[in-house]
C-alpha positions in Angstrom: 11.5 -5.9 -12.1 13.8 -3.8 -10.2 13.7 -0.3 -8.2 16.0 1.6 -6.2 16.4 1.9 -2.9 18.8 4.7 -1.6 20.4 4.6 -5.1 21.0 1.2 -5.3 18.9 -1.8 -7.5 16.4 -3.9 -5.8 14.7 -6.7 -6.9 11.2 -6.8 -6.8 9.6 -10.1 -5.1 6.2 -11.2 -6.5 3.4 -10.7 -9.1 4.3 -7.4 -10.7 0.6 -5.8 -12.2 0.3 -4.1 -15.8 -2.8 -2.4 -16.5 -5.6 -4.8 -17.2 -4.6 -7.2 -14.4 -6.7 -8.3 -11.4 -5.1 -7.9 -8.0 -5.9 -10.9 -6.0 -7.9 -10.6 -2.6 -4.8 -10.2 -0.1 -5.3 -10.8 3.5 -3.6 -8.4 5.3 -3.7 -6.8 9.8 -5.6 -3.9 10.9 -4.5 -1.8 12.9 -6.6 -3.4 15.9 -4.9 -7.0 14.8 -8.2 -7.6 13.4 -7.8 -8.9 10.0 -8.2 -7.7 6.8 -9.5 -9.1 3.0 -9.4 -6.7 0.6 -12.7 -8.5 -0.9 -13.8 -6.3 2.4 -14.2 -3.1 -0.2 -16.9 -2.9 -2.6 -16.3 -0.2 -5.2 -13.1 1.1 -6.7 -9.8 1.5 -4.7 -7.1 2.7 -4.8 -4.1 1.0 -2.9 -0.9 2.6 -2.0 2.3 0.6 -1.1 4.7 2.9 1.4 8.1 1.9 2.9 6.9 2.9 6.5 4.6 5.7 7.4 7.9 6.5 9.7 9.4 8.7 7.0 9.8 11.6 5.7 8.1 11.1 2.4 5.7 8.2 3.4 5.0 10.5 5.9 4.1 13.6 3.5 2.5 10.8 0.7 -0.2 9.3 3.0 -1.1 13.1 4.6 -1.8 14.1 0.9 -4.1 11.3 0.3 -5.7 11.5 3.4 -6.5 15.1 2.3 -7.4 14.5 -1.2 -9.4 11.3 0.0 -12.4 13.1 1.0 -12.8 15.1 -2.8 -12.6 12.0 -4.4 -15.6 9.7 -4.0 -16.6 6.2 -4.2 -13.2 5.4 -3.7 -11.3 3.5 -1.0 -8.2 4.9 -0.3 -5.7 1.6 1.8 -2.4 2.5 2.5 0.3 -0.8 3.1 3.0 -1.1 4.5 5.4 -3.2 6.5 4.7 -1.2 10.5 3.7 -3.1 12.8 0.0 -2.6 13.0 0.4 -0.7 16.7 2.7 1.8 14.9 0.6 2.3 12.5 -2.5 3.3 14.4 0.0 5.4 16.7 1.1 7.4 13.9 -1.9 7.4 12.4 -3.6 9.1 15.2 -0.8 11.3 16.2 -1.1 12.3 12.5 -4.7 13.4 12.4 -5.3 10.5 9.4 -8.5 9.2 9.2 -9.9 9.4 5.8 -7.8 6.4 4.5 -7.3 2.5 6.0 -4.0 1.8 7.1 -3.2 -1.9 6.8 0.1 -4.1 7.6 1.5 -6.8 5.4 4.2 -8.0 8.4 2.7 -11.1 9.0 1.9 -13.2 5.9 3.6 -10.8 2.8 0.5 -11.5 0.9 -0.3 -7.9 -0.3 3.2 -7.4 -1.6 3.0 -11.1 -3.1 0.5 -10.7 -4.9 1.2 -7.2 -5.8 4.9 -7.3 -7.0 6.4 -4.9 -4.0 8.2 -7.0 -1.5 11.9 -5.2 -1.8 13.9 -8.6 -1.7 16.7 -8.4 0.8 14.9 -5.1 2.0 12.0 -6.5 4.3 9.8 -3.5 3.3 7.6 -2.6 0.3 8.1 -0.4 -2.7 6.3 2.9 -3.1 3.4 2.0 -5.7 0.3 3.1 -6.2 -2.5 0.9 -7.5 -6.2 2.2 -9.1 -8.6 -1.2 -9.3 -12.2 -0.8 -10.7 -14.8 -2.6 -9.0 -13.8 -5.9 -10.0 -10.3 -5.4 -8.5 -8.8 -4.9 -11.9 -6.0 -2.5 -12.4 -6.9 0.5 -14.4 -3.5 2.7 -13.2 -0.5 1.6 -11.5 2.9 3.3 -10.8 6.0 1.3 -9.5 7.9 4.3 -8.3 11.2 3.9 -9.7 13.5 5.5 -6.9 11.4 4.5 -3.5 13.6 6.6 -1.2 
């Protein structure tokens, strides 16, 4: 599968999800280095792959979810992306963000994997957004097509 990235095709590294699919338990870093499972979550989730939280529309994306994450539930809102786990809890603080987990996937790539949105030749994910049920099974899913 490809997206693009500043209007040019990329090729999408990894498992891409359709509806129906289970989304493996990914390891991925806290923001503390600690690490993360996402076999950590009970209930439904909702995963969002980002670029980096250090743009413009990351920025604005993950802001809006923070918001909307308290009106909406039993649901665990994650955000992944490629920062360096320190960047993340920097921005995440100077950002007033603390309704959703921000988690890194620089170390082993096994979120974006196992998820389909490792941007081959890129070194950063594609902007998708994921919606798993309790068993981790994909019930919506949007590969944005133009990620920047």
């Amino acid at each position: 599968m490809k997206v693009n990235f500043g209007g040019n095709p990329v090729e999408l590294e990894g498992r891409v999800l359709r509806l129906g699919d289970k989304l493996e338990d990914f390891s991925a870093v806290k923001n503390d280095l600690s690490p993360f499972a996402l076999s950590e979550l009970q209930g439904r989730k909702l995963i969002l792959a980002v670029p980096s939280l250090d743009t413009p529309v990351c920025d604005s994306e993950v802001r809006r979810f923070n918001q909307e994450a308290t009106k909406i539930g039993d649901v665990s809102v994650v955000v992944v992306s490629m920062d360096l786990p320190f960047a993340q809890g920097r921005w995440c603080g100077a950002a007033g963000v603390d309704n959703v987990l921000t988690v890194s996937d620089f170390r082993e790539k096994d979120f974006s994997q196992k998820s389909g949105t490792y941007l081959s030749g890129i070194g950063l994910l594609a902007r998708a957004i994921f919606l798993l049920d309790e068993e981790n099974k994909v019930t919506y899913l949007e590969y944005v097509d133009e990620v920047t």
